[in-house]
N, C-alpha and C positions, 0 to 999 in steps of 0.2 A: 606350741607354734600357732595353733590354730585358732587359740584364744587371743594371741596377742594382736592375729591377722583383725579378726572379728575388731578391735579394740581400738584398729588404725583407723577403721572405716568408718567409726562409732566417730570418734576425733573430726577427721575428715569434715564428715556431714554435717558434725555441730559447727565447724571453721564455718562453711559453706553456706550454712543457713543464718549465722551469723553476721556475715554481710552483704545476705540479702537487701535491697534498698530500691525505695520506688523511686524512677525518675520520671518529672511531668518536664518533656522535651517540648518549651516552645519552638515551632516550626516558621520563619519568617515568610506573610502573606505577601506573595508576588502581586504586578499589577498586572491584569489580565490582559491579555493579547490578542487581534482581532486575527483572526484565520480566515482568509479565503479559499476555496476548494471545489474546484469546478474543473470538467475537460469535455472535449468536443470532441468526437468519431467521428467518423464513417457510416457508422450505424444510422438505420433510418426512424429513427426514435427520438422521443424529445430526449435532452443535455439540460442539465442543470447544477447551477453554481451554490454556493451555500458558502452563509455568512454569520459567525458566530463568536464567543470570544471564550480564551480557555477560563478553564476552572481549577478551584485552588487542588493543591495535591487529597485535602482529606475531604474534599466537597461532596452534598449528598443531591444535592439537585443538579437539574438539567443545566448545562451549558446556557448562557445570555446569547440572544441571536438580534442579528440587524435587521428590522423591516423597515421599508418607504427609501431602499437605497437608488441610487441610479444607476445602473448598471449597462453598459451597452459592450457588444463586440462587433468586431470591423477585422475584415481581412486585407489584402493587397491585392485583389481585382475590384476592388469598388463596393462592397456586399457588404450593408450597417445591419444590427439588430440591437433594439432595446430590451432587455429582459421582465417579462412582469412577474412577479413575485405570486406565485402561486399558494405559496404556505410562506408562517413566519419563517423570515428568515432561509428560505429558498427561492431561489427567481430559475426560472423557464426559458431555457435558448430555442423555440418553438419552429424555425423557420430555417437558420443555415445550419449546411450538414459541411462535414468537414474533408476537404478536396487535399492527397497528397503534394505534398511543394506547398501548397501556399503558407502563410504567416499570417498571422491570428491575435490579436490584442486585442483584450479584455479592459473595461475601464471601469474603476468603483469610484462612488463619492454619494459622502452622507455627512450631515452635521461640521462642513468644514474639512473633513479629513478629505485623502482625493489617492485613489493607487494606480497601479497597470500591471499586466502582466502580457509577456509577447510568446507567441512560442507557434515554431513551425510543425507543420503534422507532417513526420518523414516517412518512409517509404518502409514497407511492411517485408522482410525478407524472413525467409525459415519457416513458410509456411508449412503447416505440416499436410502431407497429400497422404497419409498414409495413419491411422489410430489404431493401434492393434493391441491387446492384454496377454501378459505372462502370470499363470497361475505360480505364486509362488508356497513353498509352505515356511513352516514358524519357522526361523534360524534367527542367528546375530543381524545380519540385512535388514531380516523380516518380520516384526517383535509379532506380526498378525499375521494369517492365512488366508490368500486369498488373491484376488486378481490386481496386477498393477500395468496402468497405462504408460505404453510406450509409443512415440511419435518420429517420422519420419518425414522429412522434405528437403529443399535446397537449396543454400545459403547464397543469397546474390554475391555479386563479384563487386568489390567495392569497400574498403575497409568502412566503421562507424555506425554499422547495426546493430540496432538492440532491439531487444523483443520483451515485452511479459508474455505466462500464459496462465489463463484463469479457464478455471477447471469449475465446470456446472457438474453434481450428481442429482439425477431428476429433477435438474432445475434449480437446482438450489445453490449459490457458489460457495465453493469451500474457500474459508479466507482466513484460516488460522496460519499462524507466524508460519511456520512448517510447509505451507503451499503454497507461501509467494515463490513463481516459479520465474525464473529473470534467465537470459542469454543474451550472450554479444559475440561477437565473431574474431573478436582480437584474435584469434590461435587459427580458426575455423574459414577464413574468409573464402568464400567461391567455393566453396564443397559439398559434397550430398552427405546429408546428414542419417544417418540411421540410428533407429533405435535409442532416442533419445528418451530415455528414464526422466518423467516426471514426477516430482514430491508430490505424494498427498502424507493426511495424516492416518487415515484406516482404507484399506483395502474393499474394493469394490465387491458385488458379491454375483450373481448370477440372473440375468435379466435387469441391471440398473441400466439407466442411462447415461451417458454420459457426454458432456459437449465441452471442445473445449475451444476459449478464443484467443488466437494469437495479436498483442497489441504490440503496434510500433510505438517505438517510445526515442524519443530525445536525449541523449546521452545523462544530460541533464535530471530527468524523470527516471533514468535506470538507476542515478545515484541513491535519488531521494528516495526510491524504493529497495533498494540494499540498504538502505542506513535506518529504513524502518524496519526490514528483514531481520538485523543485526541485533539493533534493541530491543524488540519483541523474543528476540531468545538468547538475552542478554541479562543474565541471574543467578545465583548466588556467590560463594564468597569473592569469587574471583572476576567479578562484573567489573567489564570497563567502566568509565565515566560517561555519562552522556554527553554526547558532541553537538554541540549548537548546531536548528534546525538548518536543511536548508531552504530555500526558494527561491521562487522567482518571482517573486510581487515586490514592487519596489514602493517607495513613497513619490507621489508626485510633490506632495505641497511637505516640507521639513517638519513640519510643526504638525502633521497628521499622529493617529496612535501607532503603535507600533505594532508593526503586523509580519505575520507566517504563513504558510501556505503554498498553494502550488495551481497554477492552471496549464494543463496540458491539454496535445491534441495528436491523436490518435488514428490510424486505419487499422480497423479490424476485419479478421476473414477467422471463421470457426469451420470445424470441423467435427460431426458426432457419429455414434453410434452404440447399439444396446451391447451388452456384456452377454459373452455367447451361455 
């Protein structure tokens, strides 16, 4: 029996290595698409926009970027800015900061193409008043040992909130798929929130820092951030399709290239402190 086992397996292997066969899969070259990617706080720091076009799936250089564009933003109290282009393919929003309520349009145009993007900076709810850590140890929850941040504050009254929260350790933002950290209030509206468990991907340790800032977002900008959330830990055999992006850059002139991207605007309020 034991021979005959051995003998199957013998068979087997040779089937298997038998029709082995190389396949050279050509992959059809998209035509690249221009992305815009720029947002405006609250923060009192320079804002900057960035313009570049995708690259093919197996591409080993750097992304193609737009310089010498025109680029200006304009709010709904009167308040223009031209952007100047500080590095290729980056321009500098140097001068306006971004006021909750107002509305915000962005304008590009270069070589005949021409875009916009509009978007109002909404009101910042679920602030967190309160950053406190639970040492946890290794279990099923907790594949590491060690300190996880939890946040506390309270949900304005008013359905349509959303929130990100990006999470600095010593400064540094953690931005893997795993800690894009997103709220809305759909279920939650007007109540005090406790103890709200934030993702990271490793456990804080004893003496870090940590800071984290709560951004108002657009229902709009909550989507596009779950549908990157999604994709980025969207993989193996059983991976959805990718779903066309989305945005909000529109074409002004039909005959422009065709573009993706996102320009938001934001009020943020953070809140830190060290790991006891």
């Amino acid at each position: 029996m034991r021979i005959t086992r051995i003998l199957i397996i013998l068979l087997l292997t040779g089937i298997l290595a038998a029709c082995e066969k190389v396949l050279d899969i050509n992959i059809r070259e998209e035509q690249p698409v221009l992305v815009i990617e720029g947002s405006l706080t609250s923060k009192r720091e320079p804002h900057t926009v960035k313009l570049y076009y995708t690259s093919p799936v197996i591409a080993v250089t750097a992304p193609t970027v737009v310089s010498n564009a025109l680029i200006t933003l304009k709010d709904n109290a009167g308040n223009s800015e031209t952007l100047k282009e500080v590095s290729k393919g980056v321009y500098e929003i140097s001068r306006m900061r971004g006021r909750e309520g107002r509305t915000y349009t962005l304008s590009v145009a270069f070589d005949g193409n021409a875009y916009e993007a509009t978007s109002v900076m909404p009101r910042l709810s679920m602030v967190p008043d309160t950053l406190e850590f639970k040492y946890k140890k290794k279990q099923l929850l907790y594949p590491d040992e060690g300190y996880y941040p939890f946040i506390s504050g309270q949900e304005l009254e008013g359905p349509g909130d959303f929130t990100q929260y990006k999470i600095f350790r010593n400064d540094k933002f953690l931005n893997k798929a795993t800690e894009i950290n997103l709220f809305q209030d759909k279920y939650v509206d007007g109540n005090r929130i406790g103890n709200y468990e934030l993702e990271i991907d490793s456990p804080f340790v004893s003496g870090d820092n940590i800071r984290v800032e709560a951004w108002s977002l657009t229902e709009a900008n909550y989507n596009i951030l779950a549908d990157i959330r999604e994709q980025l830990n969207n993989s193996g055999l059983f991976a959805s399709p990718l779903p066309n992006a989305r945005s909000n850059i529109r074409k002004v002139n039909p005959s422009s290239a065709n573009v993706t991207g996102f320009f938001g605007a934001s009020s943020v309020r953070s809140v830190e402190r060290y790991v006891p």
